[in-house]
C-alpha positions as CSV (number, residue, x, y, z in Angstrom):
1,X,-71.8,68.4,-42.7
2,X,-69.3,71.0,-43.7
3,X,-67.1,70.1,-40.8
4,X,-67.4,66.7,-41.2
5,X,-66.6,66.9,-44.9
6,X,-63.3,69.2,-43.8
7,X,-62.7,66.4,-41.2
8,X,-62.8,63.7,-43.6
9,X,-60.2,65.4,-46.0
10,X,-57.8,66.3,-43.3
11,X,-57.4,62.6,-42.1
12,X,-57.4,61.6,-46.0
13,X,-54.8,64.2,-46.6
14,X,-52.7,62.5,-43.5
15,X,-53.0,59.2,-44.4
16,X,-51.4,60.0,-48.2
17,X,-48.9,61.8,-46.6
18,X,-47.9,58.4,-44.8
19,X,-48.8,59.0,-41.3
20,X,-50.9,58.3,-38.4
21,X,-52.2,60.6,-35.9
22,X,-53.2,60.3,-32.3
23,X,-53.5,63.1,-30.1
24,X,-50.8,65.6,-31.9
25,X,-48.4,62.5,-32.3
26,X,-47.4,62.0,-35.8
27,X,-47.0,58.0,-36.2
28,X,-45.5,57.3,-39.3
29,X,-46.4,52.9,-39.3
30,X,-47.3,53.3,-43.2
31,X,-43.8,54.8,-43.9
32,X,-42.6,50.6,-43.6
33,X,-43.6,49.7,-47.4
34,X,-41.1,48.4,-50.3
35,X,-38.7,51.1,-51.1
36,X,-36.2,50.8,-54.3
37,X,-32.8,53.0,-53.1
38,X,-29.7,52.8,-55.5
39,X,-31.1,49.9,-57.2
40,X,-31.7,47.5,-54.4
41,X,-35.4,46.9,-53.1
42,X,-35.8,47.2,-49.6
43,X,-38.9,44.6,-48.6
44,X,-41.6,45.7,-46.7
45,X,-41.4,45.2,-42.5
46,X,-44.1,43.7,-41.3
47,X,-44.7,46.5,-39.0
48,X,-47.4,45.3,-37.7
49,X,-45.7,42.6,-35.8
50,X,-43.6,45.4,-34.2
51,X,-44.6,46.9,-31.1
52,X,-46.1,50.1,-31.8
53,X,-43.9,52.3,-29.3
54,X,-41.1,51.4,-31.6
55,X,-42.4,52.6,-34.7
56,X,-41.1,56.3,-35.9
57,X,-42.9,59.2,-34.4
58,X,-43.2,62.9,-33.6
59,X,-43.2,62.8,-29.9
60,X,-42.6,65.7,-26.8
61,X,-39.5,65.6,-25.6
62,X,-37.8,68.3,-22.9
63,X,-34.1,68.7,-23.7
64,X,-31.6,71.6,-23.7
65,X,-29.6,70.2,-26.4
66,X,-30.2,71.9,-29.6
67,X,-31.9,70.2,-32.9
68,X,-30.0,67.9,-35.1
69,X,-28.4,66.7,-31.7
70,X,-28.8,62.5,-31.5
71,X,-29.9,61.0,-28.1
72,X,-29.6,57.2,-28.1
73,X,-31.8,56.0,-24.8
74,X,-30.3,51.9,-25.3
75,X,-32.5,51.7,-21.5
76,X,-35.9,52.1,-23.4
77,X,-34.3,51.1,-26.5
78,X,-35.3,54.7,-28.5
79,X,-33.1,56.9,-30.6
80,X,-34.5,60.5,-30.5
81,X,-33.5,63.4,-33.3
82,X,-33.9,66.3,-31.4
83,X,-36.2,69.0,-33.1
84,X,-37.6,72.3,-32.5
85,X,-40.1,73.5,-30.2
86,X,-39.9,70.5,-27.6
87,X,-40.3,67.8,-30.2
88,X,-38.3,65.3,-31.1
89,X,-38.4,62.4,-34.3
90,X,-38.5,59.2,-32.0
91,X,-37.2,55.7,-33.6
92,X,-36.8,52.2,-32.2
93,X,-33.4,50.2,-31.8
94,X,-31.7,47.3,-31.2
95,X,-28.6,47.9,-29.0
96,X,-25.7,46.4,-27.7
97,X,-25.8,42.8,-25.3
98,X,-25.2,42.3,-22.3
99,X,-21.3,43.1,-22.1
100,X,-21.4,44.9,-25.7
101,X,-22.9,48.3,-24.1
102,X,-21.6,51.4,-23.8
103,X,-22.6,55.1,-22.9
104,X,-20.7,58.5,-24.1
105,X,-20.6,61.1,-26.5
106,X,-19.4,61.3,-30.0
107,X,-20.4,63.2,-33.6
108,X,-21.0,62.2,-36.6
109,X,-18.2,61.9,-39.1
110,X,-19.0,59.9,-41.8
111,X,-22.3,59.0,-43.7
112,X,-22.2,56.2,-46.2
113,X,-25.3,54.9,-48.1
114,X,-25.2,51.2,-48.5
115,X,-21.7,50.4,-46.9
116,X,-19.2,47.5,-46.4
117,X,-19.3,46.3,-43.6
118,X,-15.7,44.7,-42.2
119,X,-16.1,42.8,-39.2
120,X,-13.6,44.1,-35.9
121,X,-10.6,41.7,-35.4
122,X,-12.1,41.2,-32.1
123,X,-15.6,39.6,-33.6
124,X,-13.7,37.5,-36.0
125,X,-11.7,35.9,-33.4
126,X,-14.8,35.1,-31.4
127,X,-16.7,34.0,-34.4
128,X,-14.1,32.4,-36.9
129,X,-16.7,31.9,-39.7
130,X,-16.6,36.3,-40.2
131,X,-12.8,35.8,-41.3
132,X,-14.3,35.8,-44.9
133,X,-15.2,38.9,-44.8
134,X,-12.0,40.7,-43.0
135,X,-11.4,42.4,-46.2
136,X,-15.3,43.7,-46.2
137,X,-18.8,42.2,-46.9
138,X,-20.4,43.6,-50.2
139,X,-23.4,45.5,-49.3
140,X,-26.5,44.5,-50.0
141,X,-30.0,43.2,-48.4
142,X,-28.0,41.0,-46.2
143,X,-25.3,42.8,-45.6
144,X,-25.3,43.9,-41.2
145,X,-25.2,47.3,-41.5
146,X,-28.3,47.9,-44.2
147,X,-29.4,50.9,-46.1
148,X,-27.2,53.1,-44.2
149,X,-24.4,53.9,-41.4
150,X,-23.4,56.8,-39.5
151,X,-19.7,56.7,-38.2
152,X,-19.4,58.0,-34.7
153,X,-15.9,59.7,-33.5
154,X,-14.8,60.6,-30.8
155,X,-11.5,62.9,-29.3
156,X,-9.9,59.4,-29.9
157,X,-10.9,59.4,-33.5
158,X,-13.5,56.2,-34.7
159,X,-14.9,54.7,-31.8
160,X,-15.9,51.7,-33.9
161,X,-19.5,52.0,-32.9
162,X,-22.0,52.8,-35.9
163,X,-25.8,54.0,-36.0
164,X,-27.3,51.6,-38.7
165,X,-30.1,50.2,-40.9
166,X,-30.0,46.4,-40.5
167,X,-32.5,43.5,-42.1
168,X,-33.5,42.1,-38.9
169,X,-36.3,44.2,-38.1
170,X,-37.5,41.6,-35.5
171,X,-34.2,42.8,-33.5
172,X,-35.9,46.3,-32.9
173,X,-36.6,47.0,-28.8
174,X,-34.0,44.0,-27.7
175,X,-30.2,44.0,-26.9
176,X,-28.5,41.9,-29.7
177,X,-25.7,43.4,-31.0
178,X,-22.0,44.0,-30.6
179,X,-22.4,47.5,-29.1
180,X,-23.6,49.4,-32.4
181,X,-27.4,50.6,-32.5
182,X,-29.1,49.1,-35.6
183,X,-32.6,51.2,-37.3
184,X,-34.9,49.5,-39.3
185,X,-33.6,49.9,-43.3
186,X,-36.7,52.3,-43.6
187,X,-35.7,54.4,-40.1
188,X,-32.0,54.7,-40.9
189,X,-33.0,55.8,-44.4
190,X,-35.2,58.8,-42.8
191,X,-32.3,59.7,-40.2
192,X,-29.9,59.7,-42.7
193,X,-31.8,62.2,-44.7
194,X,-32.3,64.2,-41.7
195,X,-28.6,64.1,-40.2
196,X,-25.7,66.4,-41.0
197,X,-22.2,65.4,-40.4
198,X,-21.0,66.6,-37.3
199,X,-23.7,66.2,-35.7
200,X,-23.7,65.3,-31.8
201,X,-24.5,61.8,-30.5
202,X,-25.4,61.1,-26.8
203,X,-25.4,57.2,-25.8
204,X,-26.9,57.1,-22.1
């Protein structure tokens, strides 16, 4: 009984702390609720209707970079944040289409909570209706790059490519975008708060 009891508390204890366990995988599906950040209210995901392998977890991963290093697998569709002991904080993306990929390395350089996003010259030319918002979009719940952006550099300086929160969750696990990898609101918010500037990004 004593066991059971200590059983019953540990999985209590896990499930307040907004996680799901199977095996030793941390899955954090509950982490997908209504969030208020700088006065805007994020909506819930229906998370549920996302396949589960995209959802943030803990998972084993054999690497020789060192922690706080980014690995963005656009193949599998999987960002991992590279942690100690063989672990690694897993999310799901959207990436680039066909024809908008890319691989390469680059670092962090800029973080901005809820940023403008200005559309390339290139996009607006291929989709006249963006020239409204050459001098930037306002951010907001609509806005494409979310919650959150990371700016990625490289020796040439901005490579134009961004890591971002975006409110098409449904775009999670398919190639949609432009060439930038787009987080669920909720994932970009935890990567943000676990990223330092500087930090190195791999796109393979």
């Amino acid at each position: 009984m004593r066991v059971k009891a200590f059983l019953l508390a540990a999985a209590l204890a896990t499930a307040l702390a907004g996680c799901s366990t199977i095996g030793s995988t941390p899955i954090f599906s509950s982490s997908y609720g209504a969030v208020t950040d700088a006065g805007y209210r994020l909506p819930r995901i229906p998370i549920e209707k996302v396949k589960r392998e995209y959802h943030r977890q803990v998972v084993n991963y054999d690497t020789s970079e060192k922690p706080g290093t980014i690995v963005v697998d656009t193949g599998r569709k999987f960002l991992y944040l590279v942690m100690a002991d063989g672990k690694a904080m897993r999310y799901g993306i959207g990436v680039g289409r066909e024809g908008f990929e890319w691989r390469g390395t680059a670092r962090i350089a800029i973080k901005r909570e809820w940023p403008r996003w200005t559309p390339p010259s290139a996009m607006i030319k291929r989709q006249p209706e963006l020239a409204k918002y050459a001098g930037g979009m306002e951010p907001g719940l609509m806005n494409p790059l979310g919650a959150r952006a990371l700016y990625l550099f490289n020796k040439g300086g901005d490579s134009g490519y961004r890591l971002h929160g975006t409110p098409e969750w449904n775009s999670i696990g398919k190639a949609m975008s432009s060439g930038c990898i787009r987080l669920m609101n909720q994932d970009i918010i935890d990567l943000y708060n676990r990223v330092d500037t500087g930090a190195k990004v791999i796109v393979m």
